[in-house]
C-alpha positions in Angstrom: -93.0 -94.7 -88.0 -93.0 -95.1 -84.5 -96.6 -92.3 -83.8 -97.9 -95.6 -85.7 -97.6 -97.9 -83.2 -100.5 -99.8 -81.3 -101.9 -97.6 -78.7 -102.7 -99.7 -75.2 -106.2 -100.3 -74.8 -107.5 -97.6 -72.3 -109.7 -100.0 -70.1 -106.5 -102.4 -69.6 -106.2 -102.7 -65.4 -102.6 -103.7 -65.9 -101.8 -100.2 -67.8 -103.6 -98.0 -65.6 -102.0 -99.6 -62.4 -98.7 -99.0 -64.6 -99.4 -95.3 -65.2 -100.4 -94.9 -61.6 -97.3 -96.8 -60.2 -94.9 -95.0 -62.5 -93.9 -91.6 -61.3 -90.5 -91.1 -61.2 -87.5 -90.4 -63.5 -85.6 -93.3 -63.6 -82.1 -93.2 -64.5 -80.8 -90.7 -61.6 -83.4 -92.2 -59.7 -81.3 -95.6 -59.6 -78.4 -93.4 -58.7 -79.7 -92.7 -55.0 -80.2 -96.5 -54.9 -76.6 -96.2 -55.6 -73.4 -96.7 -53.5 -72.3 -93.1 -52.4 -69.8 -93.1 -54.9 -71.7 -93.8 -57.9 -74.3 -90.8 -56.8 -71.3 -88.7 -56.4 -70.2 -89.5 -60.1 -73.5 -88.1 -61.0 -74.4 -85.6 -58.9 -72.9 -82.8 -60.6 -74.9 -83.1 -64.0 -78.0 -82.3 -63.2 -78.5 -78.3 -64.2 -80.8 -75.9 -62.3 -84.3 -75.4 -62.5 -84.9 -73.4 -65.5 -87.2 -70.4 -65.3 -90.3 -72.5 -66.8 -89.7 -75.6 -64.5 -89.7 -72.8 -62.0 -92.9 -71.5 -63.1 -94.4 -74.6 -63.3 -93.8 -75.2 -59.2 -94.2 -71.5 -58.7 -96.1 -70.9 -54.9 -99.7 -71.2 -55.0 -102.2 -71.1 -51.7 -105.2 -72.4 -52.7 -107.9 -75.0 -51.7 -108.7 -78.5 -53.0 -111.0 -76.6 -55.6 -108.1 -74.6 -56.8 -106.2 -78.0 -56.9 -108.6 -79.7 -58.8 -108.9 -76.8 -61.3 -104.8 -76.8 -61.6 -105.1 -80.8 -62.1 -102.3 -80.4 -59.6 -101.6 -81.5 -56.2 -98.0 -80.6 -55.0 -97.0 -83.0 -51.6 -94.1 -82.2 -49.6 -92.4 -84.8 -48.8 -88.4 -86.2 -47.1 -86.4 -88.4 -49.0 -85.6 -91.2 -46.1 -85.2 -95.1 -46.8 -88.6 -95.9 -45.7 -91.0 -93.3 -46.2 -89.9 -91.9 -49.8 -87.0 -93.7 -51.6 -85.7 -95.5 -54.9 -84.9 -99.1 -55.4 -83.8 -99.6 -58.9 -85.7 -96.8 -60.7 -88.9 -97.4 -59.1 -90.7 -95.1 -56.3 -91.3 -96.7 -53.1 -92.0 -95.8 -49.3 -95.0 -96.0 -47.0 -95.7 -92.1 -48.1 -95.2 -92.8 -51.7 -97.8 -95.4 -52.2 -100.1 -93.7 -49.3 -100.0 -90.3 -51.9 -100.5 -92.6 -55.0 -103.5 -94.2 -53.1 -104.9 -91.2 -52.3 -104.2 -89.4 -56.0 -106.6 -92.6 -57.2 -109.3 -92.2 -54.5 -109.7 -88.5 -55.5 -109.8 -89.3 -59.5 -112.2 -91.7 -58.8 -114.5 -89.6 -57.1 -114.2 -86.6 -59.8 -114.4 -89.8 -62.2 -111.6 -88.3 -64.4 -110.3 -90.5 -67.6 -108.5 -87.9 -69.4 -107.1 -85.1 -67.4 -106.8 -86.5 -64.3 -105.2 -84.7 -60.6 -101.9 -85.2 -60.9 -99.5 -85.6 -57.3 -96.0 -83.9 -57.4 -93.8 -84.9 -55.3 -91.3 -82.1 -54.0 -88.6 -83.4 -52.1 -87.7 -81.1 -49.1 -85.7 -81.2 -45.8 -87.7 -81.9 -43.0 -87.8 -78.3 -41.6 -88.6 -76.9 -44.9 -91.7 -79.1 -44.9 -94.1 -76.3 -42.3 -92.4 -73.0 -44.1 -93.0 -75.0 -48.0 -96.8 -75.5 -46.5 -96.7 -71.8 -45.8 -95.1 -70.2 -48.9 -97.1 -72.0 -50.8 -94.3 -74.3 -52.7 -96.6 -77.3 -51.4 -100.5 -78.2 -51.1 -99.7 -80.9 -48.6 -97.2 -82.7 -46.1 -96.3 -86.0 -45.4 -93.3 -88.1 -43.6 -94.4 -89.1 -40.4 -95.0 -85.7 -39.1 -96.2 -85.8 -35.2 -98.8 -83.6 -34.4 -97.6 -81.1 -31.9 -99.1 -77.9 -30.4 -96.0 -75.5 -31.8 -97.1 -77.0 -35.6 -100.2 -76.8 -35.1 -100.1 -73.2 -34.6 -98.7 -72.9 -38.0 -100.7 -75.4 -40.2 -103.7 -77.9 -40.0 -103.6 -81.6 -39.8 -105.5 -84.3 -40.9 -106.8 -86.8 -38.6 -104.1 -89.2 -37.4 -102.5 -92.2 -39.7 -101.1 -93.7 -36.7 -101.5 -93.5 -32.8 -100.1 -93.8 -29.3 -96.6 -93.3 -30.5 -93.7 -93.2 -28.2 -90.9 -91.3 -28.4 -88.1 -93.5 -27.1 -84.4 -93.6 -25.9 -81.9 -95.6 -28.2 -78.4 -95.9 -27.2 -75.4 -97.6 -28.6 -74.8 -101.2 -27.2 -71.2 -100.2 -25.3 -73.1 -97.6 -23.5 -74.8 -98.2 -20.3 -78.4 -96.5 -20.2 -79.9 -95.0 -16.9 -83.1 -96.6 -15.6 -85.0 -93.0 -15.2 -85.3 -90.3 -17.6 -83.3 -88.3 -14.4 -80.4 -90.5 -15.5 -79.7 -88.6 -18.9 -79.1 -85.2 -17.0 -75.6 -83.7 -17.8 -75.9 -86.3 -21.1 -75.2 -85.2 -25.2 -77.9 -85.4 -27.2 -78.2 -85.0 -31.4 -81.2 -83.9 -32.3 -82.7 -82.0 -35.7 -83.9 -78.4 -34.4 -87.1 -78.7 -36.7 -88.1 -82.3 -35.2 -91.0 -83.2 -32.6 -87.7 -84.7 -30.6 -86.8 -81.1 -29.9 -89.6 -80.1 -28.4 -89.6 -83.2 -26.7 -86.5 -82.6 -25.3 -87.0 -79.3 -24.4 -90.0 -80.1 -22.9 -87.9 -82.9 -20.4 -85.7 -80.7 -19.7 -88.0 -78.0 -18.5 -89.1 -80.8 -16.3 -85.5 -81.9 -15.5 -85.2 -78.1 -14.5 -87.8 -77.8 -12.1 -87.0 -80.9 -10.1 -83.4 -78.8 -9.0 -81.7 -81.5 -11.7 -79.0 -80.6 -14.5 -80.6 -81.0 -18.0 -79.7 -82.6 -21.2 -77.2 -81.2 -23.6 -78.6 -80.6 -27.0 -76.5 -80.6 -30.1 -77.9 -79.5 -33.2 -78.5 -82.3 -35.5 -78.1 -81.6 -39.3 -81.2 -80.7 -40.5 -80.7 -83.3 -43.7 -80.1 -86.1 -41.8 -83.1 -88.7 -41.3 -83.4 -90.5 -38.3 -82.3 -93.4 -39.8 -79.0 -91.9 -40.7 -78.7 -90.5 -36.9 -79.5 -94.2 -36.1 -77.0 -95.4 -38.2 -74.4 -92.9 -36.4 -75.3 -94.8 -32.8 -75.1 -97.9 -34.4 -71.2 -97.2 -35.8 -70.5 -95.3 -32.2 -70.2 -91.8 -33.6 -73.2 -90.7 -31.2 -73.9 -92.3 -27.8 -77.8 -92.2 -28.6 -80.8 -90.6 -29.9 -84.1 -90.4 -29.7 -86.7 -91.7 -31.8 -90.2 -92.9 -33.0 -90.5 -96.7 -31.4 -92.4 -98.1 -34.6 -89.3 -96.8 -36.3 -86.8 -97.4 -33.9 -88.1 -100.9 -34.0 -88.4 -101.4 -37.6 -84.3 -100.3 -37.5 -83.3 -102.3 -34.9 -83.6 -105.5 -37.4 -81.1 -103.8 -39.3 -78.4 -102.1 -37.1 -77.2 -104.7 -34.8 -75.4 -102.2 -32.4 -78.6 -100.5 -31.2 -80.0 -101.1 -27.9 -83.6 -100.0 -27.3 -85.1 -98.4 -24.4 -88.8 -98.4 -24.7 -89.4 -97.6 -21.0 -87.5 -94.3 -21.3 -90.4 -92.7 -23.0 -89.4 -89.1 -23.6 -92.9 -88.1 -24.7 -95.6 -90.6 -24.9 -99.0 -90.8 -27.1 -98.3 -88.3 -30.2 -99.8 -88.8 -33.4 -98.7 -88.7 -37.2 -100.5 -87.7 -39.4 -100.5 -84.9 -42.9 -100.2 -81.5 -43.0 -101.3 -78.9 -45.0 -102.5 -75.0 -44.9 -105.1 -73.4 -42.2 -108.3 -72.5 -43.9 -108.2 -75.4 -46.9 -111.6 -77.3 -45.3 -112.2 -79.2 -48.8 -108.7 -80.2 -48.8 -109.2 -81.4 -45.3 -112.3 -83.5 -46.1 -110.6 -85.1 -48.9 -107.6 -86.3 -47.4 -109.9 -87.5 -44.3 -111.9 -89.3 -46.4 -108.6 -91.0 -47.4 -107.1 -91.5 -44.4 -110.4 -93.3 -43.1 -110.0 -96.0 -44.9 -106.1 -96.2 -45.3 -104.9 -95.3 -41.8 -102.9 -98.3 -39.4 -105.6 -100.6 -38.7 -107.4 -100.4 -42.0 -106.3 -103.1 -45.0 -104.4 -100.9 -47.1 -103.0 -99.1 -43.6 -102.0 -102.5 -42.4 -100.5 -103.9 -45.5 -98.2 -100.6 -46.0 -97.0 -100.6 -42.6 -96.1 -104.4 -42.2 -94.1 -103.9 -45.8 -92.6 -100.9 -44.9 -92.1 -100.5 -40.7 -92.0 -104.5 -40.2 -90.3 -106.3 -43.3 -86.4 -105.2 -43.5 -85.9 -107.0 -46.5 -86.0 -103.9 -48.9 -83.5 -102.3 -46.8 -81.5 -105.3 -45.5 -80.8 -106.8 -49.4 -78.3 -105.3 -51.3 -78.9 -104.6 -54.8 -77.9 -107.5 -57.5 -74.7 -107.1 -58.8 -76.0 -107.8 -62.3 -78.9 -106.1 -62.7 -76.9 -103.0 -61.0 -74.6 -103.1 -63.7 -77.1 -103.1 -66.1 -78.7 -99.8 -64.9 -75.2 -98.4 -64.7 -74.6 -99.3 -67.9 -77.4 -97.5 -69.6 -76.9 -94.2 -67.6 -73.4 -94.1 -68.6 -75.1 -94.2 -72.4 -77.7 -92.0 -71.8 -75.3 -89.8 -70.6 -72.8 -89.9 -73.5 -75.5 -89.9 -76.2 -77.2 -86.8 -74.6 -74.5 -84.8 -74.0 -73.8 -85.4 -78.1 -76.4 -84.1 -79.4 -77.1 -81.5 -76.7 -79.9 -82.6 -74.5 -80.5 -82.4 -71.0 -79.7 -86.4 -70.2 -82.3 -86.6 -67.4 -85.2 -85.6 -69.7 -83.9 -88.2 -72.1 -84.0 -90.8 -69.0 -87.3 -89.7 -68.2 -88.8 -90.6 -71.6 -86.8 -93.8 -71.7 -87.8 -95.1 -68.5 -92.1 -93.5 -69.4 -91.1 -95.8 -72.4 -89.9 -99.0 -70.8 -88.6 -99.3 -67.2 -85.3 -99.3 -68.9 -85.8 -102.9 -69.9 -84.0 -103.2 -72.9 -85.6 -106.4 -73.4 -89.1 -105.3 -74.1 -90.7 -105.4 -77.5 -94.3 -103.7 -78.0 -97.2 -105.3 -80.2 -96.1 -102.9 -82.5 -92.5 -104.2 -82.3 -91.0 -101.4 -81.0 -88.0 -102.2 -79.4 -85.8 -101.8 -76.2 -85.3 -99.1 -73.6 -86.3 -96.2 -76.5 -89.2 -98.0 -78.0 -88.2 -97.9 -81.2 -89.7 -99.6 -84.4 -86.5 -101.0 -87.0 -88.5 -98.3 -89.8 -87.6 -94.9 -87.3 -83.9 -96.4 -86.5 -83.2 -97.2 -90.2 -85.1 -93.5 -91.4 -82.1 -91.5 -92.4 -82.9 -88.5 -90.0 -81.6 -91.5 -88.0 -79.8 -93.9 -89.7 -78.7 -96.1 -86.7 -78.6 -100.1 -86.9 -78.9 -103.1 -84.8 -81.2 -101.5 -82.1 -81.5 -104.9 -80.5 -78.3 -103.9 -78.5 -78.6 -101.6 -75.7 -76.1 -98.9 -77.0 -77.1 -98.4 -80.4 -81.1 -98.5 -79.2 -80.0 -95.8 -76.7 -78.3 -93.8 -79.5 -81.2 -94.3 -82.0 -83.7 -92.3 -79.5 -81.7 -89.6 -78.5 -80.7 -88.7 -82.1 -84.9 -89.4 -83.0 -85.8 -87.1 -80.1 -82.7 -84.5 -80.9 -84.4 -84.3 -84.5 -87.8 -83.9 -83.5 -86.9 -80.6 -81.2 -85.1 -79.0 -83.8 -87.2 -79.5 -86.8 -90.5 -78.9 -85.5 -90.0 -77.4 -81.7 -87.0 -75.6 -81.8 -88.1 -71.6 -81.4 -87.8 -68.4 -80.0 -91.7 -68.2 -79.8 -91.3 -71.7 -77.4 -90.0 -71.5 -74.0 -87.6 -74.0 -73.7 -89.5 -76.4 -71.0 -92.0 -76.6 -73.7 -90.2 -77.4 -76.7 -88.8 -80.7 -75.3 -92.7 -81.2 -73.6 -93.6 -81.1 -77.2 -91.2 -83.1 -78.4 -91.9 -85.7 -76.4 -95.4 -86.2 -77.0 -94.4 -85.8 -80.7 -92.0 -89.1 -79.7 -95.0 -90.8 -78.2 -98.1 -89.8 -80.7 -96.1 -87.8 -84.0 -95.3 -84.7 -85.1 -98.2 -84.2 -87.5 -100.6 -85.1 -85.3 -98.9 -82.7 -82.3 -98.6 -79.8 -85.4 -102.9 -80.6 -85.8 -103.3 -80.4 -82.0 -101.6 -76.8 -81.8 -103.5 -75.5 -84.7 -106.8 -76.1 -82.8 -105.4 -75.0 -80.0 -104.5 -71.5 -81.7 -107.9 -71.7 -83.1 -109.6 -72.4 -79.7 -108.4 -69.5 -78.3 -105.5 -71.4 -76.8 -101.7 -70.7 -76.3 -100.4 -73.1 -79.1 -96.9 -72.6 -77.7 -97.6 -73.9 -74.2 -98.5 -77.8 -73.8 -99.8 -77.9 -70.1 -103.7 -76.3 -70.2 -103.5 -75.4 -73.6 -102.3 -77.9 -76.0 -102.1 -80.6 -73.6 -106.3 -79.7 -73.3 -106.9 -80.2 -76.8 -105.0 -83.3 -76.6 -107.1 -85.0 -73.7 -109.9 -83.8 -76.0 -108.8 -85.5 -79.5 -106.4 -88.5 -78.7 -106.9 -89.1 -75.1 -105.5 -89.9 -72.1 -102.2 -91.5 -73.2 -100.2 -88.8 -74.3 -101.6 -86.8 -72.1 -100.3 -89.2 -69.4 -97.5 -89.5 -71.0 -96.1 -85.8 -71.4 -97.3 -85.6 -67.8 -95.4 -88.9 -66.2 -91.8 -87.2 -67.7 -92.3 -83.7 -66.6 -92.9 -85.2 -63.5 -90.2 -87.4 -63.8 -87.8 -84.7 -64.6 -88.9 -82.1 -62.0 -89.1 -84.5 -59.0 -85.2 -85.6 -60.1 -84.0 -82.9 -60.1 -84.9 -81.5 -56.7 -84.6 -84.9 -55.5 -80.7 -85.3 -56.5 -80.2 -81.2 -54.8 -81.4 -82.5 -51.6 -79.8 -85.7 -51.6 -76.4 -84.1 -52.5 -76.9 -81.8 -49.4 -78.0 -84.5 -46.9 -74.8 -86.9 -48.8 -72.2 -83.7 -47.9 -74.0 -83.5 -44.2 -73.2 -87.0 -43.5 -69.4 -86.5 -44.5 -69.4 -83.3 -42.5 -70.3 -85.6 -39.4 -67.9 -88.1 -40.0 -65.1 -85.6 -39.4 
């Protein structure tokens, strides 16, 4: 059956770098790679966050000690097209792989195998990042935050990733800039109330003010709009200008063609980016300085993330293959039929399939499990499935739905199980059994443990008897599924922002 199949060799670099890399749900998460239409097509399926999910991201204030005790680090974070995005079901972004970096500097120092810190990524509007920091819906905040006096009378920051950044004047190419500052006075300008440009602004016109001169007029910028979106706007002549970061405004430049950049009309000069997290959390602190030490711009991982992310346009400039586009779309549009069948939430079901294989239908295990499910020709052609030719994409896709479907019902499916936890359990039964999961929450009962609840409990017993694989496993689709789902409520906001603006 398919618990029997061989299990990856815990020492193999290529896995671990695999279960590092791979944190994201996959088949919505090739929807925001999407044209705007195809997201739109999907945006309404996704369901709320049920109570447990809830739970399970419910506000917490601690300190790194708290964290470490939690195996749980919760990071804040935007969703923008450089920072923290999606490129055919795989995470990327100069935060993303910053986070993942760090996650592995701080399990290497606690030298975890088994239960390792675990990063959540929460995606937020920018001005929700300060008041999530505060409420306690996040440990930590990233996105090329600058460090400024009215934030840092709210939170704490690390010490800077990058320096000496200028905040800079971009304007559309039909429209003539003014060689001073004095020059925008009487001028529109679109900026994000929540932003460093804000105070920036305010700031200049304060100045502006003083000298007897007439000041800027500031429009309120959508708050889910990036700057590359406002960018975008100057570049299509919907705003005259904006202002912005120079490493970013720089890195866009390559890309929009109708954006002229004024780097000598520096609205505020010499601000600093750098993370963000609560007053008072001094271990957190050292941690993520530790980090940044040896990963900040000028430093070989800082340098490497920077070039690919704020120099090289390529991931941004290249659309997507037609083909291989069509292949994705193709196995949503089955995961989505085949869930909705047999009643399952069809992004939990993409999670597992994309923990499984990357959606590659073309992948065969050692074992010979088979395609985007992972399925071995014995569980496809069991009669609690009873589903041929699983070398096809459709039927493989069929197959593990109706597998999973049965293994809820017959051995998870119960009042005494909060929902959330009857499909955790299922899927590790998909990944290690059900007799051996059964085994696991007997002990558990028998430790003392809740034997209805997989994360602490079962999931502890777990790391104990089997591993780290399941463990990891269960882990990589929760987080998978959670992270989706808030991902796909902010990106439907910022997609309906955008249309607002066009009108």
């Amino acid at each position: 059956m398919l618990w029997k199949k061989i299990r990856r060799s815990q020492d193999d670099p290529a896995f671990r770098l695999k279960t590092l890399q791979i944190f994201l749900l996959a088949c919505l998460l090739i929807a925001l790679a999407m044209p705007a239409k195809v997201f739109a097509e999907n945006a309404a399926d996704p369901k709320p966050l049920t109570a447990d999910e809830r739970a399970l991201l419910k506000t917490w204030t601690g300190d790194f000690d708290g964290m470490v005790e939690r195996n749980r680090i919760r990071v804040l974070i935007p969703y923008n097209k450089t920072y923290y995005f999606i490129d055919r079901g795989r995470q990327l972004g100069l935060a993303y792989e910053m986070v993942t970096a760090f996650e592995a500097q701080i399990n290497k120092e606690l030298k975890r195998r088994t239960l390792k810190v675990q990063v959540i990524f929460i995606p937020v509007r920018r001005d929700r990042l300060i008041e999530g920091l505060l409420t306690g819906l996040g440990d930590i905040a990233v996105g090329n935050l600058t460090v400024t006096s009215e934030r840092r009378a709210l939170v704490d920051f690390s010490d800077p990733l990058l320096t000496d950044v200028d905040e800079i004047l971009v304007t559309n190419a039909g429209v003539s800039a003014p060689s001073k500052l004095e020059g925008l006075a009487g001028k529109s300008i679109h900026v994000r109330p929540s932003s460093s440009y804000a105070t920036s602004v305010r700031h200049l016109n304060d100045s502006l003010k003083a000298k007897g001169i007439g000041t800027l007029k500031v429009i309120d910028a959508d708050e889910n709009l990036e700057d590359s979106d406002l960018l975008e706007m100057v570049n299509a002549g919907l705003l005259p200008m904006a202002i912005i970061d120079r490493h970013k405004a720089e890195f866009w430049a390559q890309v929009f063609e109708d954006i002229r950049l004024h780097p000598d009309l520096v609205v505020k000069g010499g601000g600093e980016i750098a993370w963000a997290f609560r007053k008072n959390s001094p271990k957190l602190k050292a941690a993520v300085n530790r980090f940044i030490k040896t990963s900040k711009k000028g430093t070989l991982l800082g340098n490497i993330l920077f070039k690919r992310y704020l120099e090289d346009t390529s991931f941004v400039s290249n659309a997507l293959d037609p083909g291989e586009l069509e292949k994705f779309n193709t196995a949503v549009g089955f995961l989505r039929k085949y869930s909705g069948q047999y009643g399952l939430d069809w992004l939990l079901v993409g999670a597992l399939g994309y923990q499984e294989s990357a959606f590659d239908q073309s992948k065969i295990s050692e074992a010979g499990a088979i395609g985007v499910m992972q399925l071995l020709p014995s569980t496809a052609r069991d009669p609690v499935v009873g589903i041929p030719n699983i070398e096809e994409l459709e039927p493989n896709i069929h197959a593990g739905v109706k597998y999973l479907h049965f293994l809820h019902d017959r051995y998870f499916k119960s009042d005494d199980i909060a929902l959330l936890d009857q499909w955790l359990f299922a899927a590790a039964a998909y990944n290690a059994g059900p007799a051996k999961v059964a085994r696991l929450r007997k002990e558990a009962d028998a430790s003392g443990l809740d034997r209805n609840k997989w994360f602490r409990n079962v999931e502890l017993i777990a790391a104990k008897r089997i591993g780290r694989e399941t463990v990891q496993y269960v882990s990589n689709i929760f987080k998978y599924y959670t992270a989706y789902k808030l991902i796909m409520k902010e990106r439907g906001a910022r997609e309906e922002s955008l249309q607002q603006e066009l009108k």
